[in-house]
N, C-alpha and C positions, 0 to 999 in steps of 0.2 A: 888381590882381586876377589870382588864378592862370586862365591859358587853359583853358577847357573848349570838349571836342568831345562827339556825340552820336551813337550808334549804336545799332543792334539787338543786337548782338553783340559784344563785345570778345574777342580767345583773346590770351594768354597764353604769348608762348612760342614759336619759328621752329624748331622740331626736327621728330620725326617725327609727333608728336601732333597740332601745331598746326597744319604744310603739310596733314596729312591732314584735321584742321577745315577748315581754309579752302577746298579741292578741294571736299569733299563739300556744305558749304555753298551755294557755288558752282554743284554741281551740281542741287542743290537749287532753285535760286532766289532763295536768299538771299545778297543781292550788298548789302546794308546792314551792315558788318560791317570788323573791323581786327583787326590782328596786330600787340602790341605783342611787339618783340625789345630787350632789354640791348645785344646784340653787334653787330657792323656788317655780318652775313653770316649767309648761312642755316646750319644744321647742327646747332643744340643739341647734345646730349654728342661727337656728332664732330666736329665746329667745336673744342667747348673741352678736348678732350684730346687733347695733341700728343705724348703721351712716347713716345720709342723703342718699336716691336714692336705700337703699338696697333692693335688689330683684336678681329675681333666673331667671338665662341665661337658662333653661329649660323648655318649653312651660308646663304651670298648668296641660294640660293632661297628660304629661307624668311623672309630677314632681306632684308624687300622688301615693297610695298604690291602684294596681289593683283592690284588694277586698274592697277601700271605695272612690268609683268616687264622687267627689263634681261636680255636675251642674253650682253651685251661683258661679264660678269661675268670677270675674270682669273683669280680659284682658287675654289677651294670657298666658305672663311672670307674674305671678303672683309676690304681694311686699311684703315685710318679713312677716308685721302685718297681713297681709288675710293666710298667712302659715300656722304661728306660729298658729293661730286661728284654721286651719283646724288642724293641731295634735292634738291641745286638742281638739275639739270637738270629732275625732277620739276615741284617750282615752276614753273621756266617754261614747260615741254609745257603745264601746264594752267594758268596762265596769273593764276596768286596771288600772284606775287611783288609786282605793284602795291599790295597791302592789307599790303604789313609794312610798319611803322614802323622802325627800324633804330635803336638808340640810346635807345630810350625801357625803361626798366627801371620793374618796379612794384614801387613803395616800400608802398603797402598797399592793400587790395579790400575795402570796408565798404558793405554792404545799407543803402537807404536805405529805409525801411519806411514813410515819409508818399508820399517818390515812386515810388516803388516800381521803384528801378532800382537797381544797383550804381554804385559809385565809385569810380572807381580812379585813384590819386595816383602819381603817374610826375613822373621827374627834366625830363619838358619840361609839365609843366600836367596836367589832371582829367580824365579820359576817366568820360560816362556813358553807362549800356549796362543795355538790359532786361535781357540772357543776360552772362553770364559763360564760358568756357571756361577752365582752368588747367590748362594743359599745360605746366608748365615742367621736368617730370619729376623719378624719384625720384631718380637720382644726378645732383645738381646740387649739395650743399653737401660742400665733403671735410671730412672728422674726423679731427682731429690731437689726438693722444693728449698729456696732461697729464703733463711729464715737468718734476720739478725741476733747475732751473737752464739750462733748453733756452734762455733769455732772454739767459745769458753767453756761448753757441757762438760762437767766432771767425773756424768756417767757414761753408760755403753751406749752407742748408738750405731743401727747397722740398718741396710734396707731386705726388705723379704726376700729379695734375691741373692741375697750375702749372707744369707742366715748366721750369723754367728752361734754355735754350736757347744763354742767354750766359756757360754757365758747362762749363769745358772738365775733362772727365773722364778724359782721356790721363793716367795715369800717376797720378793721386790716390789715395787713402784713402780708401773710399765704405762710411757702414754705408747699408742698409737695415732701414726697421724694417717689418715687415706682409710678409706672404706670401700674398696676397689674391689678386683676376680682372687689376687693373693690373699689381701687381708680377712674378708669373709671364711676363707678357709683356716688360715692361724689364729685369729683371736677366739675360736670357738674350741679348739684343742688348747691353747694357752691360758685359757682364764682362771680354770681352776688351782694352776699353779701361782698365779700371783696372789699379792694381797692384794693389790690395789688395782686394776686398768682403767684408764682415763681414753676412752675414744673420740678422737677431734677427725669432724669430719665437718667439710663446707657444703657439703653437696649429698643426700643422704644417696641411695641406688634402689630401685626395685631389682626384688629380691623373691623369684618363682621358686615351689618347693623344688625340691629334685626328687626324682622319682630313681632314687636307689635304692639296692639292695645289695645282698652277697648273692652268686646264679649257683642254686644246685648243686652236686658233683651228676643228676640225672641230667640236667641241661646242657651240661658238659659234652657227657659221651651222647648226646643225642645231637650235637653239632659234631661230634669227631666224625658217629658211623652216619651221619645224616648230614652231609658238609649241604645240604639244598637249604636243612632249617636254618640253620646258622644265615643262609643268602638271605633268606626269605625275613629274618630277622633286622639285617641291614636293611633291606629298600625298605621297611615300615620304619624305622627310625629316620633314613634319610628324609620320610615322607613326612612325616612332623616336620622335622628340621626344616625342609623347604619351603613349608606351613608358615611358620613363623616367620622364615624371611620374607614371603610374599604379605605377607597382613601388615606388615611396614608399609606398603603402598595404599592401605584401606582404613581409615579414620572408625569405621564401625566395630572392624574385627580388631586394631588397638585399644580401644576402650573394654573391649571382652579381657582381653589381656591382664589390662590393668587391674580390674576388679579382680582376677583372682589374685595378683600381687595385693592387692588389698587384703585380701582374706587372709593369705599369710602372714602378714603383719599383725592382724585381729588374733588369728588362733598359739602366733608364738609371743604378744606381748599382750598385757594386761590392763597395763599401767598408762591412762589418754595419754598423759605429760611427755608420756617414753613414747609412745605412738607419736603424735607428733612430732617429734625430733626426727622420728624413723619416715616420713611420709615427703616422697619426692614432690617435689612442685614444676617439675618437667613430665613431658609425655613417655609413656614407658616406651621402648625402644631408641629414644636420641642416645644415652648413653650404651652400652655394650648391657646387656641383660643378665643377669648373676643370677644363680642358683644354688638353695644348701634349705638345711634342713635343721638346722644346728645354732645359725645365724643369730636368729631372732631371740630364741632360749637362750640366748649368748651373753647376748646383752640386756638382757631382763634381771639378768643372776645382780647382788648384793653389794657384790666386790667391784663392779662397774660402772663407771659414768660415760654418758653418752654429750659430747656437747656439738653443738651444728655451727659448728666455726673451725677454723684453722688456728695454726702458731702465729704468736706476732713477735716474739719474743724470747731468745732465752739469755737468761743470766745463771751461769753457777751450774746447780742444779734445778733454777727453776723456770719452772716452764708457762710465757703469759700467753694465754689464747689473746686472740682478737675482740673476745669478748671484755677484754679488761682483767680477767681474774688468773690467780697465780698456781699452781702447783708443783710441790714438788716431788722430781719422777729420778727414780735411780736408770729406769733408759727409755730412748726414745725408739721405737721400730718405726720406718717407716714402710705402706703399703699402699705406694704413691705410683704403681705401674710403669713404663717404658716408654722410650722416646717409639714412638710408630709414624705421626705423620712426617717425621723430622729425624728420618734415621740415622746414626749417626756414621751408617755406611757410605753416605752419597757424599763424605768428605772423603773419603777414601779412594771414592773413583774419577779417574780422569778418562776427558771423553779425547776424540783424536785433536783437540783445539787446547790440549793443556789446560781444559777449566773441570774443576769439580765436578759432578751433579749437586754438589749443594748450590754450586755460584751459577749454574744453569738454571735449577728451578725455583732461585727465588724466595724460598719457604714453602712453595707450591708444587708438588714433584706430579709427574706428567709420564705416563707409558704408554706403550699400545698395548692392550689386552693383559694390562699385569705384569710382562714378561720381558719387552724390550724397550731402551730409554733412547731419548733422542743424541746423536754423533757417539754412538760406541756401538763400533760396528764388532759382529761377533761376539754381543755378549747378552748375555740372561739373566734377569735378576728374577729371586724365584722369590713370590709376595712381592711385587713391585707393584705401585700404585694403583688404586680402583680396583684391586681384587679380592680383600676382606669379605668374610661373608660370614654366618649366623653359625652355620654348619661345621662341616669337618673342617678339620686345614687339608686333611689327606686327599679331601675333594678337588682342591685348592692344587694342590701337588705333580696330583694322575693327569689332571687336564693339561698342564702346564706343560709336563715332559710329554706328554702326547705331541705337539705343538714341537716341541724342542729337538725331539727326537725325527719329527718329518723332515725339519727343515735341517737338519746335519746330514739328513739321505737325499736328501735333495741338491745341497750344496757339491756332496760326493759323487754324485752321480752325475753332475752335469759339470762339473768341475771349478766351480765357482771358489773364489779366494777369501771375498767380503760380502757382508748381507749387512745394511744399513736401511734404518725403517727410514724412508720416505718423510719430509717434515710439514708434509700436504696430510700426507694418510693420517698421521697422529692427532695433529691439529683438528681431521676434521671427528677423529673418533673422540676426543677427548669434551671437544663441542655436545658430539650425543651422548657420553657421559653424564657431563654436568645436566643436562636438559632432563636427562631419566632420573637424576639426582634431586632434582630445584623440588618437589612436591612430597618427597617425603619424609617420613617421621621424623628421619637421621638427619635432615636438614632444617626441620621445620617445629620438630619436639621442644625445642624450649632451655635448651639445657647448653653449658659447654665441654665437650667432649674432642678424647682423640681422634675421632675422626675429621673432625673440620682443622684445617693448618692456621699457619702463623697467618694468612692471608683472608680467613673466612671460606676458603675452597674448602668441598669434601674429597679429599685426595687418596681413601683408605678405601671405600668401599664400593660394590660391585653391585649396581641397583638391580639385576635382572636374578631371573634364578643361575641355580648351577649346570641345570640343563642347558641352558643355551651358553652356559660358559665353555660347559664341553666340548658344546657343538661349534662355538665361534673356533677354541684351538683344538680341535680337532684333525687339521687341515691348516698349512703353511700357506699361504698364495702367495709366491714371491712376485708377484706385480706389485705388492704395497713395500717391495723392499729398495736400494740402490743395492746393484750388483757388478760386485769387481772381479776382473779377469786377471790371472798373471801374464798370458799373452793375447793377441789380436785375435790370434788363431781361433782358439775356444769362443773368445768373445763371440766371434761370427758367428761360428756353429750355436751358440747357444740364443741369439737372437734370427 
């Protein structure tokens, strides 16, 4: 018989989602509770992407838990290993690292509706749990594009988030295929090692400078003995940030936008022919907006080809674009991003009717506020649909367990068994979703992108600011939920 353990709480997940569940929990008073991780160490997506150049297009102040500011921040954009670093030191200051499980990966999360708990089946035995958390985040599965005869390749091939490590780049034949958030970052630290790189991309990206640097060591101690500058440093960056997302709803301040991605494409390439190739024919903002500095001089370099097509073809060693013409490449990386509107968690979950969320939504996934899905009562997915935004994820995170952590004190206090969103409430938030959705860039830019589903829905993104995200979870109202009793008794009392 498979081992089972028994909790109040299961999360899903050791990244920034999950430490920040288990903190706030903790804080809370709720010390009944586990953190199942796959991996042997904390960090979720910066733990498991090691490729060359990786680092986070969110300035370190903002790309941080409110409640734990690092000073020792070394540049602006902070790089994976100084991240990963700050979560686990996090963990430990606050003292959650003892509730990960390490090693335990969840095979699938199915509502028991007699016991009224979830079930979740892991490669070490059964974990039961009243609550649920699933924070295992959106870029977690990579997509590797269906390319004929990829199966015969005689060289190396791996995707950016597989880094292969043991495989030596000096002097090789490297295509790249995807010109995405990862590849921007690796082909600019990689080029000078290869002989050859062949860049195949269908779809070029606008490409804003970044505005990094290394910060000081005066910067420093003037956020350690001044923790106000450091605040005061956040809300100006969040201010930007929020900047950008709001100009997605304004066709005037997009086009400002664009021109300066213009300009950086003029000031890092030289060459019209190469320009060209680099010049999106979509509106800047439909796809996710990229930043580097490095990018453009990247591919200007000698040992470079840039072509604006994809693979159609591989045989051998060689590799046919769609444009007709051959090369041959000793490997292929690809920098082709993750499954997001189409997670490949919502096969994973059963609702209390024993169906998926993938066979629920369709190809079209559907939440209330990001956070909770339709018939899985007591449970939370953290980045669940229409919550993406420009900004931090950590913005994304705070409001979320705000929200998450009301309604566990709410359910305790009144002594509630089950909390299920209502299929009125959702249906009709999800209506003013779409409608806040229908007119902007991210719908209307021209381009195809993660964000719109297998359906043509925009199911990733959150049209308003992050202000009113806070403010919407903020505050649980359990009117918009069904609420189950384990006796009559309470029931009464509680209505």
């Amino acid at each position: 018989m498979a081992k089972i353990e028994k909790f109040h709480v299961v999360i899903i997940g050791a990244g920034f989602a999950g430490i920040g569940a288990a903190i706030k929990l903790k804080q809370a008073g709720f010390t009944d509770f586990v953190v199942l991780e796959k991996a042997d160490e904390i960090g979720g997506v910066w733990r498991a992407n090691t490729y060359p150049g990786c680092a986070c297009d969110v300035p370190s102040a903002l790309y941080s838990y409110s409640f734990a500011p690092n000073p020792q921040w070394s540049r602006v954009f902070a790089q994976r290993q100084e991240i990963k670093t700050y979560i686990q030191n996090v963990a430990q200051q606050f003292d959650v690292k003892k509730y990960v499980r390490f090693g335990y990966e969840m095979l699938e999360s199915a509502w028991d509706d007699q016991a009224k708990h979830w079930v979740v089946k892991t490669n070490q035995g059964l974990i039961h749990a009243r609550f649920a958390i699933m924070a295992g985040g959106p870029m977690h599965q990579p997509v590797l594009p269906k390319i004929k005869g990829l199966e015969t390749f005689k060289g190396t091939q791996f995707h950016s988030a597989e880094w292969n490590h043991d495989f030596d780049l000096n002097g090789k034949k490297v295509a790249v295929v995807g010109a995405g958030a990862s590849a921007i970052q690796f082909v600019p630290e990689i080029q000078a090692q290869v002989e050859k790189l062949t860049l195949l991309q269908r779809t070029p990206q606008w490409v804003l400078p970044k505005m990094d640097q290394s910060l000081p060591k005066l910067a420093q101690a003037l956020f350690k003995v001044l923790p106000v500058t450091q605040r005061l440093t956040r809300y100006g960056v969040y201010g930007v940030f929020e900047s950008l997302n709001s100009s997605m709803h304004h066709p005037k301040l997009v086009s400002q936008i664009e021109r300066l991605a213009k300009l950086n494409i003029r000031l890092g390439v030289k060459d019209p022919a190469l320009r060209e190739k680099l010049l999106p024919d979509f509106t800047i903002g439909c796809k996710r907006v990229l930043q580097s500095n490095q990018w453009y001089p990247a591919l200007a370099k000698s040992n470079v080809e840039v072509l604006r097509c994809g693979v159609e073809e591989v045989r051998g060693n060689t590799l046919i674009a769609s444009d007709g013409t051959e090369r041959e490449v000793d490997a292929i990386i690809f920098g082709t991003g993750f499954e997001v509107s189409n997670p490949p968690i919502a096969k994973q979950i059963r609702n209390k009717h024993g169906k998926t969320m993938d066979e629920v939504w369709q190809g079209s996934a559907k939440g209330y506020l990001g956070t909770v899905v339709e018939g899985c009562p007591n449970a939370f997915v953290m980045f669940g649909p229409n919550i993406a935004v420009s900004s931090s994820a950590l913005i994304i995170i705070e409001a979320q367990l705000a929200y998450i952590l009301d309604m566990l004190k709410k359910v305790q206090a009144q002594q509630i068994e089950t909390v299920e969103i209502r299929a009125e409430v959702l249906e009709q938030y999800n209506d003013e979703i779409q409608e806040a959705l229908k007119n902007t860039v991210w719908n209307t830019g021209g381009c195809s992108s993660y964000f719109i589903d297998l359906n043509g829905r925009n199911s990733t993104l959150w049209p308003w600011t992050t202000f009113e995200m806070r403010s919407r979870l903020a505050y649980c109202d359990l009117n918009d939920y069904l609420l189950g009793f384990a006796d009559a008794e309470t029931k009464k009392k509680a209505s």
